[in-house]
PDB file of N, CA, C and O in Angstrom:
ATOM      1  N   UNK A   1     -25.168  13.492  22.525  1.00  0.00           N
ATOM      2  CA  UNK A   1     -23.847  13.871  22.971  1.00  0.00           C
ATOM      3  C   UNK A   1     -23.949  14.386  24.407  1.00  0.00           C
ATOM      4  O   UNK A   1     -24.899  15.050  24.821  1.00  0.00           O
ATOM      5  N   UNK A   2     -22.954  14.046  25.081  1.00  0.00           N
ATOM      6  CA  UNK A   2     -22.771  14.310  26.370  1.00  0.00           C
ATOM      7  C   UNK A   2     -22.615  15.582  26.474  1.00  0.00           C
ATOM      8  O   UNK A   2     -21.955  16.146  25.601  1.00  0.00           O
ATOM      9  N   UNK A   3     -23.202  16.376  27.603  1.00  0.00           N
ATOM     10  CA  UNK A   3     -22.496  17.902  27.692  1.00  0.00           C
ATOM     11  C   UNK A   3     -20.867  17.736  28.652  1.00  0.00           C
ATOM     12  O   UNK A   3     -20.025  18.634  28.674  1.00  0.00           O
ATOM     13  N   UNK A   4     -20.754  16.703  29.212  1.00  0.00           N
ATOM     14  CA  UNK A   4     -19.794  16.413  29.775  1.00  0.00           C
ATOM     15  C   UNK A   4     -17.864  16.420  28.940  1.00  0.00           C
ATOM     16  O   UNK A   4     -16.738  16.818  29.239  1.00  0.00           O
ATOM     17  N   UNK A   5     -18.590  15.676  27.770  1.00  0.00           N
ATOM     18  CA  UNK A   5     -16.984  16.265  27.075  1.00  0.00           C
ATOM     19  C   UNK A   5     -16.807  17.744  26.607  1.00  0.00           C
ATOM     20  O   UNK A   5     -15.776  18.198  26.110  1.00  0.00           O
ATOM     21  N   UNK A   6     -17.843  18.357  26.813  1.00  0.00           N
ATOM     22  CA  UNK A   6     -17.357  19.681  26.843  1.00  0.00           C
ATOM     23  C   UNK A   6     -16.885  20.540  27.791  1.00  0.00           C
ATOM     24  O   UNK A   6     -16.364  21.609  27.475  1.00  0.00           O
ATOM     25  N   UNK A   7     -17.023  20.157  29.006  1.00  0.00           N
ATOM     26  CA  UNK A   7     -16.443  20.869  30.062  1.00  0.00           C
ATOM     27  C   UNK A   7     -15.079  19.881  30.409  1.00  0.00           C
ATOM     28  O   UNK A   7     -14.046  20.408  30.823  1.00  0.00           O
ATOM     29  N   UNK A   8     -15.155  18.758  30.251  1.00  0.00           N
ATOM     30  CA  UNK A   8     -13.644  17.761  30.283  1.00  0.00           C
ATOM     31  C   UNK A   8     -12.603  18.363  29.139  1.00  0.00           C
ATOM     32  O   UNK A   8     -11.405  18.114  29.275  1.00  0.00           O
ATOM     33  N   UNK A   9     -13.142  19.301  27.803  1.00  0.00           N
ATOM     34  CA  UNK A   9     -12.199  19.822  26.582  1.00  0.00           C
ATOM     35  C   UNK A   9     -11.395  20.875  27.217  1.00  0.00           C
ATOM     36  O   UNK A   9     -10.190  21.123  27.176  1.00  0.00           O
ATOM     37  N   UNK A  10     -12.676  21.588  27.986  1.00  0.00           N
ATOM     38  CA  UNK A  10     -12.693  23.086  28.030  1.00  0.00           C
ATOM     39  C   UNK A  10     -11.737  23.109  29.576  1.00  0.00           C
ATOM     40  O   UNK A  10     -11.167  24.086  30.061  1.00  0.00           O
ATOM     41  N   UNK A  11     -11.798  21.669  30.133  1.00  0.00           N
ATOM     42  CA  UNK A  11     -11.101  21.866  31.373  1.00  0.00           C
ATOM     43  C   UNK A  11      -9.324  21.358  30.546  1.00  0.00           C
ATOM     44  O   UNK A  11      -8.309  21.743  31.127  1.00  0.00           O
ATOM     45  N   UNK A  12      -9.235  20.796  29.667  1.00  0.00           N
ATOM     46  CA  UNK A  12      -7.797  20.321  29.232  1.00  0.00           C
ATOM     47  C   UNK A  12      -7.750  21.936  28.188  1.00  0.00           C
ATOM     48  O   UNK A  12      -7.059  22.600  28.961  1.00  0.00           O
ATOM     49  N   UNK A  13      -7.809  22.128  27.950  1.00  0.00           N
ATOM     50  CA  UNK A  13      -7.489  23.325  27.040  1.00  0.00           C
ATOM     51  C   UNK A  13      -7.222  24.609  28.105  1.00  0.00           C
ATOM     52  O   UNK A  13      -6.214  25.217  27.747  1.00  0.00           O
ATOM     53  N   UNK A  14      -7.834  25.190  29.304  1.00  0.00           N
ATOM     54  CA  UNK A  14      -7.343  25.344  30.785  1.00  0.00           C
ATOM     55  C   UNK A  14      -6.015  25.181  30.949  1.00  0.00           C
ATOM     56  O   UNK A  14      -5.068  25.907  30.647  1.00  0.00           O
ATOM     57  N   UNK A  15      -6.098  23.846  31.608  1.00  0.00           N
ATOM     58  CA  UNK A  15      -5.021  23.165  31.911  1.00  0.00           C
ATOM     59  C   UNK A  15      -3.137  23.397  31.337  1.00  0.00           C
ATOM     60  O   UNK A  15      -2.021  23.576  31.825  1.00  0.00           O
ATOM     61  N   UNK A  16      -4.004  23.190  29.637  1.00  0.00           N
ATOM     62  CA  UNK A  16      -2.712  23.168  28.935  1.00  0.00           C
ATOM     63  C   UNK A  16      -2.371  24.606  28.632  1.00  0.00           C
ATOM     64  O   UNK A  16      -1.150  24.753  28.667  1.00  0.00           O
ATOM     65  N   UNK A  17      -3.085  25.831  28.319  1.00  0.00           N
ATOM     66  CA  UNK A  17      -2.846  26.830  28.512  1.00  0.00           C
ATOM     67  C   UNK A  17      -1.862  27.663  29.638  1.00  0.00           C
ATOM     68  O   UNK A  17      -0.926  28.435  29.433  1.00  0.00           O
ATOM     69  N   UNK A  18      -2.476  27.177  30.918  1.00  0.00           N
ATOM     70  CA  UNK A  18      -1.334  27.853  32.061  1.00  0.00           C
ATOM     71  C   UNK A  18      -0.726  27.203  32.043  1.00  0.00           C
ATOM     72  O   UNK A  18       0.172  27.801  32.635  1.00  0.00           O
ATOM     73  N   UNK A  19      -0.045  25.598  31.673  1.00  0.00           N
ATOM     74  CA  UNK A  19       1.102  24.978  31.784  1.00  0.00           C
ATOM     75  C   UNK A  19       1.969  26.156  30.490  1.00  0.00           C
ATOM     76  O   UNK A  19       2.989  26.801  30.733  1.00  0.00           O
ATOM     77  N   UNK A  20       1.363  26.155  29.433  1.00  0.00           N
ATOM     78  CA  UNK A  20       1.994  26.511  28.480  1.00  0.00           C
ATOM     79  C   UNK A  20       2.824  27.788  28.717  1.00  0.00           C
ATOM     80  O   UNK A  20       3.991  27.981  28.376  1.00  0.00           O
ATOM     81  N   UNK A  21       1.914  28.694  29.429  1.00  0.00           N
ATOM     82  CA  UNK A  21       2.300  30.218  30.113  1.00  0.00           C
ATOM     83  C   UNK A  21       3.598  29.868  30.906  1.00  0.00           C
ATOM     84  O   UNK A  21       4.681  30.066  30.356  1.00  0.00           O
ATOM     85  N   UNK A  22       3.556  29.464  31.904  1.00  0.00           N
ATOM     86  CA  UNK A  22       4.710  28.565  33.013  1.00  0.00           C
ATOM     87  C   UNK A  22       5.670  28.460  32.091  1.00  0.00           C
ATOM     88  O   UNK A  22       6.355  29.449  31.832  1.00  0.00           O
ATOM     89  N   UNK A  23       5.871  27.280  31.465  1.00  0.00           N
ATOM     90  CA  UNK A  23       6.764  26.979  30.567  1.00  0.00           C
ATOM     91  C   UNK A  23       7.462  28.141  29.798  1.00  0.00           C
ATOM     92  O   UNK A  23       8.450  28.712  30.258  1.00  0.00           O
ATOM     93  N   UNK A  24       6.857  28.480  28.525  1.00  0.00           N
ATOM     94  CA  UNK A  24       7.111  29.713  28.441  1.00  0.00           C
ATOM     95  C   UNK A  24       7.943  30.873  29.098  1.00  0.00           C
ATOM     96  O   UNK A  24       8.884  31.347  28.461  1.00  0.00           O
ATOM     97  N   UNK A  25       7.696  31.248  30.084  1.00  0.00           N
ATOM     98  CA  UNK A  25       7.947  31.945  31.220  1.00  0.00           C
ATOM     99  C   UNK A  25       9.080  31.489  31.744  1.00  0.00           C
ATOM    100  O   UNK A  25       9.903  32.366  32.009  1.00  0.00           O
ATOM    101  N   UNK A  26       9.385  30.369  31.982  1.00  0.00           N
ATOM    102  CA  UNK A  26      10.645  29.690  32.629  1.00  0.00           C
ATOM    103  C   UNK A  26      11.795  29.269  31.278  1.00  0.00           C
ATOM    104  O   UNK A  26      12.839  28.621  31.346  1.00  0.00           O
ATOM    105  N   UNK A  27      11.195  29.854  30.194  1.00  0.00           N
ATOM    106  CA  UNK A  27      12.330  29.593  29.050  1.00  0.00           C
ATOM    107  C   UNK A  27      12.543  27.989  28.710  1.00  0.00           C
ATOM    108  O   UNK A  27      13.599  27.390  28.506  1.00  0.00           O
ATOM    109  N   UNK A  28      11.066  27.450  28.718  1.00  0.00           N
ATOM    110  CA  UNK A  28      10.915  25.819  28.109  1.00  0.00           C
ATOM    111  C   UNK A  28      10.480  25.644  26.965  1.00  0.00           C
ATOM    112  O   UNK A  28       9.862  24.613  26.697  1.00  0.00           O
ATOM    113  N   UNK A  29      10.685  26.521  26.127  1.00  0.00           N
ATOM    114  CA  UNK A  29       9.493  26.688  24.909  1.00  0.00           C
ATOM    115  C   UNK A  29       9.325  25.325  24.093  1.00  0.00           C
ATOM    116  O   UNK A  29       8.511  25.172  23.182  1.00  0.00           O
ATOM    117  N   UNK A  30      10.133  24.455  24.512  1.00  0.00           N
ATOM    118  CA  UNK A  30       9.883  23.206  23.651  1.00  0.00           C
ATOM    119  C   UNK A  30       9.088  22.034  24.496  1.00  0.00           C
ATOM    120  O   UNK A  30       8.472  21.051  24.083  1.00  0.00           O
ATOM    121  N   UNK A  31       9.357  22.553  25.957  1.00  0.00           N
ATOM    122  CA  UNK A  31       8.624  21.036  26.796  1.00  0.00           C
ATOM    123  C   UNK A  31       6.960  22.432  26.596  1.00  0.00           C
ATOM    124  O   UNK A  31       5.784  22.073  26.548  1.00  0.00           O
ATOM    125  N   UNK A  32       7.329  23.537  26.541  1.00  0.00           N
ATOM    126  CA  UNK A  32       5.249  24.052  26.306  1.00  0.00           C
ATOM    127  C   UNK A  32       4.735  23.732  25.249  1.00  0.00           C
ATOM    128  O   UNK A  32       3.510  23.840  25.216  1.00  0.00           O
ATOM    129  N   UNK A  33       5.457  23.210  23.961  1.00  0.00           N
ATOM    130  CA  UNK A  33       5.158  23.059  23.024  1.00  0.00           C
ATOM    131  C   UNK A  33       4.888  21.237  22.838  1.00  0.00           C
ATOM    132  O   UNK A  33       4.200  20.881  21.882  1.00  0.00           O
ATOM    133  N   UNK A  34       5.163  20.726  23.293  1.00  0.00           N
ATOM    134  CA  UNK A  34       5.233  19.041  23.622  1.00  0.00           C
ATOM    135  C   UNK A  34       4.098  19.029  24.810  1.00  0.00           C
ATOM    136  O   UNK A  34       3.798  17.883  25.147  1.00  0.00           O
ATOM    137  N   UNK A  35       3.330  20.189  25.590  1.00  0.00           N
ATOM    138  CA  UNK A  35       2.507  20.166  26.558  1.00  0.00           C
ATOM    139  C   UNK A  35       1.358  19.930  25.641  1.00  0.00           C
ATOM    140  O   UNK A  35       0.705  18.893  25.525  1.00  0.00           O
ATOM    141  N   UNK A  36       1.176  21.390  24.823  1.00  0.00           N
ATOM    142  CA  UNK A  36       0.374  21.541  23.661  1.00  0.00           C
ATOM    143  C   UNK A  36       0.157  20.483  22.665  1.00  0.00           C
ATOM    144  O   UNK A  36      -0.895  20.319  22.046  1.00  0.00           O
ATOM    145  N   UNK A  37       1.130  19.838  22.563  1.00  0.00           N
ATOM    146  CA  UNK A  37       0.735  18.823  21.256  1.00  0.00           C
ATOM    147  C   UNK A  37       0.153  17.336  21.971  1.00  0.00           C
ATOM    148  O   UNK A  37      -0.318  16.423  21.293  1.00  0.00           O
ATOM    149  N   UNK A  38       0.312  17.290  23.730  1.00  0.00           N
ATOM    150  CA  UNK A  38      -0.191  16.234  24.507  1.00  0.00           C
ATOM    151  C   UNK A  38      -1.155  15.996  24.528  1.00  0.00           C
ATOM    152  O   UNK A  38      -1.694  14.911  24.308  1.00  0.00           O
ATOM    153  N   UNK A  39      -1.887  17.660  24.992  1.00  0.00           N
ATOM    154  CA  UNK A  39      -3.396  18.336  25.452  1.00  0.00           C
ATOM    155  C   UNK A  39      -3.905  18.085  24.272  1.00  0.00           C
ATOM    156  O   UNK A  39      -5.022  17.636  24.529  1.00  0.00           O
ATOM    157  N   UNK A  40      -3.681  18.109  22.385  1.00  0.00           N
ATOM    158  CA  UNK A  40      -4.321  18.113  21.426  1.00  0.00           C
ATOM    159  C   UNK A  40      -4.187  16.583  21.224  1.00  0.00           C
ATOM    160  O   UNK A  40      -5.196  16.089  20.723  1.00  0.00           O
ATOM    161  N   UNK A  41      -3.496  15.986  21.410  1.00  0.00           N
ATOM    162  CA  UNK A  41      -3.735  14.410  21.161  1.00  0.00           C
ATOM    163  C   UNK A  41      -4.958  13.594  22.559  1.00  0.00           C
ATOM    164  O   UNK A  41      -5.856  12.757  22.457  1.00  0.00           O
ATOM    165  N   UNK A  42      -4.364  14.394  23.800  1.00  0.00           N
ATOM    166  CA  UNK A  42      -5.883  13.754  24.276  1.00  0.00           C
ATOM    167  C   UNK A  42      -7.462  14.118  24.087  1.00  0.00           C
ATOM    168  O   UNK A  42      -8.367  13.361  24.437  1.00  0.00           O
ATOM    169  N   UNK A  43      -7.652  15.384  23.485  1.00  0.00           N
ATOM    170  CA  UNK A  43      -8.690  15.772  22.876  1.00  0.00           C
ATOM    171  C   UNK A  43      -8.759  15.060  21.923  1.00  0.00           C
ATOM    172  O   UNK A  43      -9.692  14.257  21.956  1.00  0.00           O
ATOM    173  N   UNK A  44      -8.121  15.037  21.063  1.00  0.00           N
ATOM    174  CA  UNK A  44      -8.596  14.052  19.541  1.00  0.00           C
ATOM    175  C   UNK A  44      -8.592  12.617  20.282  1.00  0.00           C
ATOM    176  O   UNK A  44      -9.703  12.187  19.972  1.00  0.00           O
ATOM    177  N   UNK A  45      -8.100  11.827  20.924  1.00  0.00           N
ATOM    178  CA  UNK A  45      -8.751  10.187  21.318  1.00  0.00           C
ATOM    179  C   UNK A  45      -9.890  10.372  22.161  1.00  0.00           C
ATOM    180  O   UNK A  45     -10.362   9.330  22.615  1.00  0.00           O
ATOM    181  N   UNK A  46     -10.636  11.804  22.589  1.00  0.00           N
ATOM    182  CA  UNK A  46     -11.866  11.812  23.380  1.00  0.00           C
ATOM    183  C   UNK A  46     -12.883  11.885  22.141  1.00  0.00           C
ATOM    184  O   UNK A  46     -13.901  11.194  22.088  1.00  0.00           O
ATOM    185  N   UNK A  47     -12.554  12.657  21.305  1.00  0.00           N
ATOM    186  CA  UNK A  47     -13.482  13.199  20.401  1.00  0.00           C
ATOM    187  C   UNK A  47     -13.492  12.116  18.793  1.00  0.00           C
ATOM    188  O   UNK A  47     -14.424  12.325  18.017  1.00  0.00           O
ATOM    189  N   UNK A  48     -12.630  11.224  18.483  1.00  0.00           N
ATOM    190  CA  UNK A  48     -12.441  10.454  17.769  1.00  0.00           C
ATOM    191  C   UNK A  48     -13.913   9.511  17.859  1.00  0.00           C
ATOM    192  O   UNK A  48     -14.366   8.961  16.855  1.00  0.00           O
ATOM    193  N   UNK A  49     -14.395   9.443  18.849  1.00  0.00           N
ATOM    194  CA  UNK A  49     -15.692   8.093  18.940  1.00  0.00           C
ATOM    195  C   UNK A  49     -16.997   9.190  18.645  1.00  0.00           C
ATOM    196  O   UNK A  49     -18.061   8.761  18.202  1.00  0.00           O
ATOM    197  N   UNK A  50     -16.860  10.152  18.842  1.00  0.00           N
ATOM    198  CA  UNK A  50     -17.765  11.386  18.409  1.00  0.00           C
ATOM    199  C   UNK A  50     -18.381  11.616  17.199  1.00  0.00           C
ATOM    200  O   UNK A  50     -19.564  11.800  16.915  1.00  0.00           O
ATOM    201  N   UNK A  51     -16.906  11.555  16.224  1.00  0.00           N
ATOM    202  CA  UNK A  51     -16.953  11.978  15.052  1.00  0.00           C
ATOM    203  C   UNK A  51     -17.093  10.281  13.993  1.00  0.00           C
ATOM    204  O   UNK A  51     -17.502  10.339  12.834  1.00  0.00           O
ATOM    205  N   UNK A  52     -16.738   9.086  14.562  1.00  0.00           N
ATOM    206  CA  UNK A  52     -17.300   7.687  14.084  1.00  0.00           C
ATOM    207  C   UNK A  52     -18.511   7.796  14.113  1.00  0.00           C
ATOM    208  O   UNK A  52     -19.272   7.280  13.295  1.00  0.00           O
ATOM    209  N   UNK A  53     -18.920   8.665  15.314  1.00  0.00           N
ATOM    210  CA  UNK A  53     -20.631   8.233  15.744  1.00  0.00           C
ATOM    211  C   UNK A  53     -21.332   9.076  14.137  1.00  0.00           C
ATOM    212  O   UNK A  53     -21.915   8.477  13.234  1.00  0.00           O
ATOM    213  N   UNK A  54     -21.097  10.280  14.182  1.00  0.00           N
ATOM    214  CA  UNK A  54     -21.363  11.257  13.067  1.00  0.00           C
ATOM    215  C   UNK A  54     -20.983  10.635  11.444  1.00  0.00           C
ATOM    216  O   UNK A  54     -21.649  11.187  10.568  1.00  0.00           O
ATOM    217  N   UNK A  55     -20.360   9.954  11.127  1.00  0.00           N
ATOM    218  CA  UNK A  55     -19.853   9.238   9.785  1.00  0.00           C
ATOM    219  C   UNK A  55     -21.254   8.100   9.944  1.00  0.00           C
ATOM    220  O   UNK A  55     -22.127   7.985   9.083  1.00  0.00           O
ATOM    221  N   UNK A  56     -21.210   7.362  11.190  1.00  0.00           N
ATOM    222  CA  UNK A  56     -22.020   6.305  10.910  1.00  0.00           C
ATOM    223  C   UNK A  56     -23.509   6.702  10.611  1.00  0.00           C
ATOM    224  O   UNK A  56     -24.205   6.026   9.853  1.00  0.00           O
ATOM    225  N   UNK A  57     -23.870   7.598  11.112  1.00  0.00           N
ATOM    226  CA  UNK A  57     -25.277   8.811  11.151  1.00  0.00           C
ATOM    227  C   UNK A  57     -25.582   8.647  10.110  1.00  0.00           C
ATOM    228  O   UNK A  57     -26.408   7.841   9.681  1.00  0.00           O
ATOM    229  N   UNK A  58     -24.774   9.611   9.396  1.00  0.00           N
ATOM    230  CA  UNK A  58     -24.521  10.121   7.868  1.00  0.00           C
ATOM    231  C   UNK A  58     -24.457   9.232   7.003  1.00  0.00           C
ATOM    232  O   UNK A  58     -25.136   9.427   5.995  1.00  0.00           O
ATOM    233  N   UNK A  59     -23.762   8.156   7.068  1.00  0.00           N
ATOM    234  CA  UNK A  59     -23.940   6.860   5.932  1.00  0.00           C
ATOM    235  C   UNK A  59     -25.442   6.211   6.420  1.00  0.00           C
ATOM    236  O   UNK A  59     -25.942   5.462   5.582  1.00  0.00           O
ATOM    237  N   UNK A  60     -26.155   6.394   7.573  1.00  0.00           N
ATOM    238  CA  UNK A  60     -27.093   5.648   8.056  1.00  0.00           C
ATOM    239  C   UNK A  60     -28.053   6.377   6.901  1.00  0.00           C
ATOM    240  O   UNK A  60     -28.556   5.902   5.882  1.00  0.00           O
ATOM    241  N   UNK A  61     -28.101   7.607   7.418  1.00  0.00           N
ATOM    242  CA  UNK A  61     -29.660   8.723   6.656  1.00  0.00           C
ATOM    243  C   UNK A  61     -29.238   8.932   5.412  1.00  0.00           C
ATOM    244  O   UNK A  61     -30.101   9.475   4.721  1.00  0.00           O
ATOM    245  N   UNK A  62     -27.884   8.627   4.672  1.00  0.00           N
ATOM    246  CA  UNK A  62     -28.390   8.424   2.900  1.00  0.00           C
ATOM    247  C   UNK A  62     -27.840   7.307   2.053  1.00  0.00           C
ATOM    248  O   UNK A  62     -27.397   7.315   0.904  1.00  0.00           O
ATOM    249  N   UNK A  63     -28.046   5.994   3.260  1.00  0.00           N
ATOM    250  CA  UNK A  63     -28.302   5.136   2.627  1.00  0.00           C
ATOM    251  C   UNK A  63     -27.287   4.119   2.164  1.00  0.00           C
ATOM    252  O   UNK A  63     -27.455   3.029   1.617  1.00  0.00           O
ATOM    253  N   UNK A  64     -25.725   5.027   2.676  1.00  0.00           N
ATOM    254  CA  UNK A  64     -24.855   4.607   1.721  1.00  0.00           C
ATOM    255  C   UNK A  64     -23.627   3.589   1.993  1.00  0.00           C
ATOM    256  O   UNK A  64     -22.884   3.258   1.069  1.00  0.00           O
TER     257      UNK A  64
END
């Protein structure tokens, strides 16, 4: 595993945090909340080939 998608997570989770604050703050609570659910859908299509890799592992070492 790359150490790289961890600072690309840790930089969108950042990101979507002070947007979220902003928003918030300016009385958007639904476009911070549609920020939040953006930032968690591009984490899950980064981390989706991650967790294939880990299933295929796991069926590899028992066989199945």
């Amino acid at each position: 595993m790359d150490i790289n998608i961890v600072f690309q997570i840790a930089a969108v989770g950042i990101l979507v945090a002070v947007l979220n604050q902003v928003l918030i703050r300016a009385g958007r609570e639904e476009q911070a909340m549609m920020t939040t659910l953006a930032g968690l859908v591009v984490v899950l299509f980064w981390v989706i080939e991650y967790i294939n890799e880990l299933f295929t592992s796991v069926q590899t070492l028992f066989r199945l």
